[in-house]
Rosetta silent file (secondary structure, phi, psi, omega in degrees, C-alpha in Angstrom):
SEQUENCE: XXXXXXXXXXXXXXXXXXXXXXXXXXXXXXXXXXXXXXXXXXXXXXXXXXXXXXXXXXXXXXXXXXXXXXXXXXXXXXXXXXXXXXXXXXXXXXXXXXXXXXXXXXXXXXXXXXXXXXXXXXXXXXXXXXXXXXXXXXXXXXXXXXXXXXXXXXXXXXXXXXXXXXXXXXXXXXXXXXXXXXXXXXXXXXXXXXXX
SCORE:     score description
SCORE:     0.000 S_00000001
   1 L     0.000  -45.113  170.771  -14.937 -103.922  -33.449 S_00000001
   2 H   -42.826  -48.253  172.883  -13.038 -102.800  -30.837 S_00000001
   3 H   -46.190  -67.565 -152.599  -11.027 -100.307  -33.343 S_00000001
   4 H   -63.823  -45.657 -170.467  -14.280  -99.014  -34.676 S_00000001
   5 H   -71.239  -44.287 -177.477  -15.732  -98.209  -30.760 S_00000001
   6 H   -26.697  -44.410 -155.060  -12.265  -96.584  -29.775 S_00000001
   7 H   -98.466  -11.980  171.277  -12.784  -94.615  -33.234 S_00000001
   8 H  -106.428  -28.182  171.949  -16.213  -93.641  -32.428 S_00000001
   9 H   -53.680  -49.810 -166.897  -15.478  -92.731  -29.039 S_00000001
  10 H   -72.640  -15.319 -163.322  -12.782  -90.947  -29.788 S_00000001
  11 H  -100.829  -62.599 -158.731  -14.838  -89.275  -32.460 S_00000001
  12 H  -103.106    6.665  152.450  -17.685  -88.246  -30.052 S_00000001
  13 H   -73.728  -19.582  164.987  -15.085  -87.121  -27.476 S_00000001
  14 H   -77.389   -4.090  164.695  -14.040  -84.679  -29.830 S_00000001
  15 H   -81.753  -53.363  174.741  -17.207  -83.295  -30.516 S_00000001
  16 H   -29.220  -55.093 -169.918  -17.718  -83.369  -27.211 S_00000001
  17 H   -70.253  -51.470  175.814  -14.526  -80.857  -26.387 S_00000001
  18 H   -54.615  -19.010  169.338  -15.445  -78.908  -29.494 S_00000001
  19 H   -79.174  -49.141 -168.265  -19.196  -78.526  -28.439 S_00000001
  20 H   -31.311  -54.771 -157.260  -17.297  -77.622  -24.835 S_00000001
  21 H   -70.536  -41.355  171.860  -15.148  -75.225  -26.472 S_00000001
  22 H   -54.141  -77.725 -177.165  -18.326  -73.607  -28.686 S_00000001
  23 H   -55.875  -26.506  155.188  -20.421  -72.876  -25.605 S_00000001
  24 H   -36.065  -69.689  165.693  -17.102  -71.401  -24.088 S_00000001
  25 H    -2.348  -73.189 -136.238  -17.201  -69.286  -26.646 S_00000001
  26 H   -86.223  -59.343 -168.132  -20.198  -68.516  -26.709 S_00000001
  27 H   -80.193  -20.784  170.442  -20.380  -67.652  -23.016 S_00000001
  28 H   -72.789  -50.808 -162.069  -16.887  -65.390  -23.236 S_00000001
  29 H   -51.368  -61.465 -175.260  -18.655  -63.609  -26.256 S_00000001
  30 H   -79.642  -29.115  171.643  -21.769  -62.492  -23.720 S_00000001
  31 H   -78.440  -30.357 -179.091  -19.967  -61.777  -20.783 S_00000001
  32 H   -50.605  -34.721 -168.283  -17.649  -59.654  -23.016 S_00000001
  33 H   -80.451  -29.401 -178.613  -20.995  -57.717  -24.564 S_00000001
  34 H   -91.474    6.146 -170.511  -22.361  -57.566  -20.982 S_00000001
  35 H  -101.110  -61.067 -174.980  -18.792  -56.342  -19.123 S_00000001
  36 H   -31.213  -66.336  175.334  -18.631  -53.466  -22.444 S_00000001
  37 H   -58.888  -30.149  175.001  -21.715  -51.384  -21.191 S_00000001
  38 H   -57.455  -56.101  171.553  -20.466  -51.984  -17.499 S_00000001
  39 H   -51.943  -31.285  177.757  -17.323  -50.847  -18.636 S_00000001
  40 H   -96.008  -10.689  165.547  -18.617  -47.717  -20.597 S_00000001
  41 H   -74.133  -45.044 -174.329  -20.652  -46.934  -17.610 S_00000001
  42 H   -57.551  -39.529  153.145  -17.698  -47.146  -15.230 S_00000001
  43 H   -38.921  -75.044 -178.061  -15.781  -44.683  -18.011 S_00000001
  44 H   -49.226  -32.676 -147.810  -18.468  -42.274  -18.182 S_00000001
  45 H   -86.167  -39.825  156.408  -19.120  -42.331  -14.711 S_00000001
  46 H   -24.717  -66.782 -156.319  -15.179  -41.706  -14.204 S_00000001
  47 H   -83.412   -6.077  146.905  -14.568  -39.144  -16.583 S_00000001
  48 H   -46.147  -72.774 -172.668  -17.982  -37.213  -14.717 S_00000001
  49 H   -52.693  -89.814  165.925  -16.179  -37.470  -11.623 S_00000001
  50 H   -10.117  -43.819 -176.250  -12.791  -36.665  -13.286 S_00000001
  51 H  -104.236   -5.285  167.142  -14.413  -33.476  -14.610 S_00000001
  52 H   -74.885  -54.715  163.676  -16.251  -32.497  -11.539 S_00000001
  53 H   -65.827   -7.667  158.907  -12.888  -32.588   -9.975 S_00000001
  54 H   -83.543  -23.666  153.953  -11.431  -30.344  -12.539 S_00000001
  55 H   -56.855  -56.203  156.051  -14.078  -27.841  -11.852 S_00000001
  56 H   -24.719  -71.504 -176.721  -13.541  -27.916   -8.064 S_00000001
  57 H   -54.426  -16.241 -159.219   -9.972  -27.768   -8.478 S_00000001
  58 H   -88.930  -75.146  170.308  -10.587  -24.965  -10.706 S_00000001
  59 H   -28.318  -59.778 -177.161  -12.756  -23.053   -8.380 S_00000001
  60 H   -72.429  -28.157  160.225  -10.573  -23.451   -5.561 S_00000001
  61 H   -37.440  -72.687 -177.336   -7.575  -22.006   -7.851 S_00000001
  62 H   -38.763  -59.830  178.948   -9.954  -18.989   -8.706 S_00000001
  63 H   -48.941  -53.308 -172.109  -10.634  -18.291   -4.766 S_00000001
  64 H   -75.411  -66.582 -126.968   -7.363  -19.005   -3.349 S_00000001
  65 H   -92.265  -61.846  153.853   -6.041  -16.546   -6.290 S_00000001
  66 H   -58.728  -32.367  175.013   -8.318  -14.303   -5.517 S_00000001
  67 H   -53.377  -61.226 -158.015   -8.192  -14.241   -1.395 S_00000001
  68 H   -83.348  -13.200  153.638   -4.238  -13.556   -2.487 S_00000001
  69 H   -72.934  -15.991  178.565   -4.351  -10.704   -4.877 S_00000001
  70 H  -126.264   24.760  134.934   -6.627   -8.941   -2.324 S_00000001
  71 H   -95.180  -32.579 -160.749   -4.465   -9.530    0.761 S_00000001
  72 H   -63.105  -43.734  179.707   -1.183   -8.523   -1.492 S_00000001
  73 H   -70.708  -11.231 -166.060   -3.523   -5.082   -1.929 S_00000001
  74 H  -114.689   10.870  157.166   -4.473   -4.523    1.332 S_00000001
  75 H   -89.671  -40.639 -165.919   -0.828   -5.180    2.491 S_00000001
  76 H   -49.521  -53.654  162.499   -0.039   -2.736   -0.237 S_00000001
  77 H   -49.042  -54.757  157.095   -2.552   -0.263    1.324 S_00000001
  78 H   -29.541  -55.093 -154.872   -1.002   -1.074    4.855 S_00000001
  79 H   -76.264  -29.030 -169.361    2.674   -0.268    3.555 S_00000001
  80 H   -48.143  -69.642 -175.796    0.975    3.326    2.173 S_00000001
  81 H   -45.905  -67.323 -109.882   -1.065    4.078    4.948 S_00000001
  82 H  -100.120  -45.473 -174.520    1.696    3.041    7.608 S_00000001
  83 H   -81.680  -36.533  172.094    4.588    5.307    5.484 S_00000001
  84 H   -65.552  -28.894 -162.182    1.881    8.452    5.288 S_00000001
  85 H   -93.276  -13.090  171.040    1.292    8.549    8.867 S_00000001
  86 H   -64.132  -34.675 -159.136    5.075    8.002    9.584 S_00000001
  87 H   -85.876  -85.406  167.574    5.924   11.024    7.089 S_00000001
  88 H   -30.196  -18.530  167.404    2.958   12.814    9.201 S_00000001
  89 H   -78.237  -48.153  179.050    4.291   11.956   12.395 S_00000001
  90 H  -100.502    1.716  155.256    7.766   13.496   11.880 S_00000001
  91 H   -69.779  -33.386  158.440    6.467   16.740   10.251 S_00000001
  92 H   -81.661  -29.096  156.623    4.840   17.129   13.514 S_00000001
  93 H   -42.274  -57.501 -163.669    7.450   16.215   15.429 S_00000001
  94 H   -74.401  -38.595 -154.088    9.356   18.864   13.639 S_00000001
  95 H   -78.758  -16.042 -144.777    7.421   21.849   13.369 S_00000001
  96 H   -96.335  -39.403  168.665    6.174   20.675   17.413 S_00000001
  97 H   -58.868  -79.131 -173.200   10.006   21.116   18.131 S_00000001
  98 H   -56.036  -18.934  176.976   10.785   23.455   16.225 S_00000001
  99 H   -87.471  -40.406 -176.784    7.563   25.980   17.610 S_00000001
 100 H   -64.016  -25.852 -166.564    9.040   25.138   21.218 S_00000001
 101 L   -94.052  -15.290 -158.630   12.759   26.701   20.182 S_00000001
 102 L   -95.237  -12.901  147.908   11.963   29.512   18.345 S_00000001
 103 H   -33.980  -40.911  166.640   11.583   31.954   21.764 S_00000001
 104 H  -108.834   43.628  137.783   14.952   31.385   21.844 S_00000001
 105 H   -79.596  -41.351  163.880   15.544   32.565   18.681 S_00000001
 106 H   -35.032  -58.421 -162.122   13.310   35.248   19.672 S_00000001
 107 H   -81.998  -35.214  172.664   15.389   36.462   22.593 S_00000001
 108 H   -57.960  -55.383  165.715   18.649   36.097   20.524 S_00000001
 109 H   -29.386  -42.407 -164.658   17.040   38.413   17.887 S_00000001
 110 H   -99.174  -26.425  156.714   16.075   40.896   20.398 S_00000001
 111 H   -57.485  -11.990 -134.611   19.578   40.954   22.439 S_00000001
 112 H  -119.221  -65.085  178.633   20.870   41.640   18.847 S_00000001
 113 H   -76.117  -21.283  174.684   18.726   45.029   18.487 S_00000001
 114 L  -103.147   28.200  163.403   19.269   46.498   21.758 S_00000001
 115 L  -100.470  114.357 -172.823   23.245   46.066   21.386 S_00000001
 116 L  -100.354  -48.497 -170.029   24.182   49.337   19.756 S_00000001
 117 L   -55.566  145.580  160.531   28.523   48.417   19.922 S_00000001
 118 L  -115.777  109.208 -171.655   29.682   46.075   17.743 S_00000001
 119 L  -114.292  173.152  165.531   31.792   43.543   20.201 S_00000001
 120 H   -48.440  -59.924  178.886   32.823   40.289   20.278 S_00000001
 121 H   -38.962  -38.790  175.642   29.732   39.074   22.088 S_00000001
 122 H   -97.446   11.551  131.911   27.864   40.545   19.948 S_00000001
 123 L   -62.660  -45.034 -158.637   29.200   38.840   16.827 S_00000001
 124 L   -79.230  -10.415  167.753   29.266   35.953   18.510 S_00000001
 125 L   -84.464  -48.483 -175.850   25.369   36.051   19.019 S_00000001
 126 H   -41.070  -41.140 -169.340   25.091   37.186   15.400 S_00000001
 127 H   -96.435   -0.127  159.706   26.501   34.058   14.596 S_00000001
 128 H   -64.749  -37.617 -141.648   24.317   31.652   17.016 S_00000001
 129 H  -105.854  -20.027  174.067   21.363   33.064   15.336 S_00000001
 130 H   -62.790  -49.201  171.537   22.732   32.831   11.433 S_00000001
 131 H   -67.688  -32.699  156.975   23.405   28.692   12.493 S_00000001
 132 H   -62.032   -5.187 -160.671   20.020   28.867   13.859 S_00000001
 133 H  -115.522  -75.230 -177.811   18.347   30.184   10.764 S_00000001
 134 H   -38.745  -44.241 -167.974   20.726   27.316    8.549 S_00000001
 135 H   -64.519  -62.074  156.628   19.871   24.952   10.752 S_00000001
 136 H   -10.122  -67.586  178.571   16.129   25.987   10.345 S_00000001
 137 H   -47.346  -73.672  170.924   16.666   26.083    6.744 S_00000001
 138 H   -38.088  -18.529  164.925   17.959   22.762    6.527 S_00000001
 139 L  -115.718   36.357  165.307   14.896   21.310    8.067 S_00000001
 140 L    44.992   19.782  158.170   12.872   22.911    5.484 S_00000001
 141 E   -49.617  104.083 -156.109   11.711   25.848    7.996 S_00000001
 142 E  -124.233  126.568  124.617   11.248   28.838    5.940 S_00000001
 143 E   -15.679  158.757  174.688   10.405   32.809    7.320 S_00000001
 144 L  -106.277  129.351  143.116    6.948   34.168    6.535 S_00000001
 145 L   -83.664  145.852 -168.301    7.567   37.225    4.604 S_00000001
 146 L  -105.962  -55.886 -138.790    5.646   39.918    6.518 S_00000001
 147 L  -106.461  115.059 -149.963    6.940   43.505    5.588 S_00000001
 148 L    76.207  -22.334 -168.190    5.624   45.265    2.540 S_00000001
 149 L   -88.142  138.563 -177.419    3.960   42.293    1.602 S_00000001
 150 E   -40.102  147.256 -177.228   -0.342   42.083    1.417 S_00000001
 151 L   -72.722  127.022  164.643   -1.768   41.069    4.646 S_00000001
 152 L  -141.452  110.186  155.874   -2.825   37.158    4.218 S_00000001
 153 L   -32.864  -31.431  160.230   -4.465   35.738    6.742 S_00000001
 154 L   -51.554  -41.433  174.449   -3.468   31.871    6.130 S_00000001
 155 L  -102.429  -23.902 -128.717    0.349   33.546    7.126 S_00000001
 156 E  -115.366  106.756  179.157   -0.716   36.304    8.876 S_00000001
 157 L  -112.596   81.680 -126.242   -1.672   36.966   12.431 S_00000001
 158 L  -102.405  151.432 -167.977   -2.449   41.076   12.433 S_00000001
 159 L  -109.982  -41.966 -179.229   -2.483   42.614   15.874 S_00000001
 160 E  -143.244  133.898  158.027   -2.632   46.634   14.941 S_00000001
 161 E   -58.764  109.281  161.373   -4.332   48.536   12.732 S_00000001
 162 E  -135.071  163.109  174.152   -3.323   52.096   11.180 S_00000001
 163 L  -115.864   96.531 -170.510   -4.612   54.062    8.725 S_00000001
 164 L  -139.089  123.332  160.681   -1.586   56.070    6.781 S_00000001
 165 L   -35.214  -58.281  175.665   -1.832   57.068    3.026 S_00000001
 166 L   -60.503  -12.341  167.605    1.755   56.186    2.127 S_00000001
 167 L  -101.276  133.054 -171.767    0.893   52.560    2.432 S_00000001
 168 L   -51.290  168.392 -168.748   -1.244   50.318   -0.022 S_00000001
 169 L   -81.005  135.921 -161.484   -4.375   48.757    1.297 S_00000001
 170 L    61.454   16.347 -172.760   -3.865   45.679    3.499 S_00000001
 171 E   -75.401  128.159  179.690   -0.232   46.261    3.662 S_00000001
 172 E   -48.617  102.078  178.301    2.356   44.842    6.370 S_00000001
 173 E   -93.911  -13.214 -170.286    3.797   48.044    7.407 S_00000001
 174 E  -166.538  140.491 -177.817    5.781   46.259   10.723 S_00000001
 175 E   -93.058  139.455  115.041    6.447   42.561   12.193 S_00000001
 176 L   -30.711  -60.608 -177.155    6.088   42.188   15.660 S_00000001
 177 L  -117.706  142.777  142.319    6.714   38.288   15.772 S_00000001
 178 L  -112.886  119.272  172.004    8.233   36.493   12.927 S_00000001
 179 L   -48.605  137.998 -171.487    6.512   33.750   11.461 S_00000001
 180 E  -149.850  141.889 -176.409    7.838   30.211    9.920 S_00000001
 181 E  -130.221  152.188 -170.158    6.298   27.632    7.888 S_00000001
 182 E  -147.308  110.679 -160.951    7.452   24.248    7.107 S_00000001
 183 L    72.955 -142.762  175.416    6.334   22.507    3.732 S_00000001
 184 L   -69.920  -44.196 -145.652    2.467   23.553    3.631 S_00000001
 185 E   -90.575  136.144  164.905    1.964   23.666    8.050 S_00000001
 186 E   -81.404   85.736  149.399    2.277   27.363    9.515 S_00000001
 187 E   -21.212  -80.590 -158.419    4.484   26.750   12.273 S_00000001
 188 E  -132.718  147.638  179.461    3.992   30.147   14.310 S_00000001
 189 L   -97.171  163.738  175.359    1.685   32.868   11.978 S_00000001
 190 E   -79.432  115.154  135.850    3.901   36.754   11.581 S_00000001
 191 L   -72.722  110.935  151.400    2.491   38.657   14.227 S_00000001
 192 E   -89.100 -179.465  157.010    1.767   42.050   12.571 S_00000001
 193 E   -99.466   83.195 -179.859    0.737   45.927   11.895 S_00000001
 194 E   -84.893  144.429  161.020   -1.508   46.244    8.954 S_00000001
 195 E   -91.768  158.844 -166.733   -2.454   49.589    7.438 S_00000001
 196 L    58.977    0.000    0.000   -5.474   50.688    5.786 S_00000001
């Protein structure tokens, strides 16, 4: 008898563990099915989030990309601007120089015509005003032509009038002043004598 309760005991403790183990089960099984939607919620709500921050990041790419393509142009614009007005600065500097000096080219010319000998001194000015003229040159000073050539105002500053047949209409017949231009800017205009 004893045997037999041991053997039934032992018999309904093992049901026992095995019922135990069944509602274990049973209760892993439903928290698993109720953790799955938690879990595909948490996923979705992630991979929202996740893609909301790839748009942002995205955005802020675009902006920052743009803000720096349109300072790189408006430094670009800067170095333009900055190099025209420097280029503009020393063409006035030059011809602004070069209009203060040429009186004493002037006076050298005109010592030159009232020297009738030919002396040293008066080589030796000939040859002041021929390095003054290179020198000119070389700084892209140019003469006006005046004499025979049509009267143009834009070069031209005319002073006297005649009327004489032998010359064509509007013609330079004599310079007073000679004129220099440098690039496009009129330095000093050829004071002239037009006829007709």
């Amino acid at each position: 008898m004893l045997e037999l309760e041991k053997k039934k005991t032992a018999k309904n403790e093992k049901v026992k563990q095995e019922a135990n183990e069944e509602v274990k089960e049973e209760i892993r099984e439903e928290t698993s099915e109720a953790e799955e939607p938690k879990k595909t919620k948490e996923t979705d709500s992630s991979e929202e989030t996740a893609e909301n921050l790839e748009a942002k990041v995205a955005d802020e790419v675009a902006e920052f990309k743009d803000k720096l393509l349109r300072t790189m142009a408006e430094f670009d614009n800067y170095k333009r601007r900055t190099a025209k007005e420097k280029d503009s600065m020393y063409d006035y500097a030059v011809c602004d120089t070069v209009n203060k000096l040429l009186p004493v080219l002037d006076t050298l010319k005109l010592s030159l015509q009232h020297e009738k000998e030919d002396t040293p001194f008066k080589q030796g000015v000939e040859m002041v005003v021929k390095q003054f003229i290179d020198t000119l040159d070389k700084m892209d000073v140019k003469e006006i032509k005046a004499v025979g050539e049509p009267f143009d105002p834009n070069f031209h500053n005319a002073v006297m009038h005649i009327e004489d047949e032998q010359y064509g209409e509007k013609e330079i017949v004599e310079e007073f002043q000679t004129g220099f231009i440098r690039k496009d800017k009129v330095i000093r205009f050829s004071m002239v004598k037009v006829a007709n």
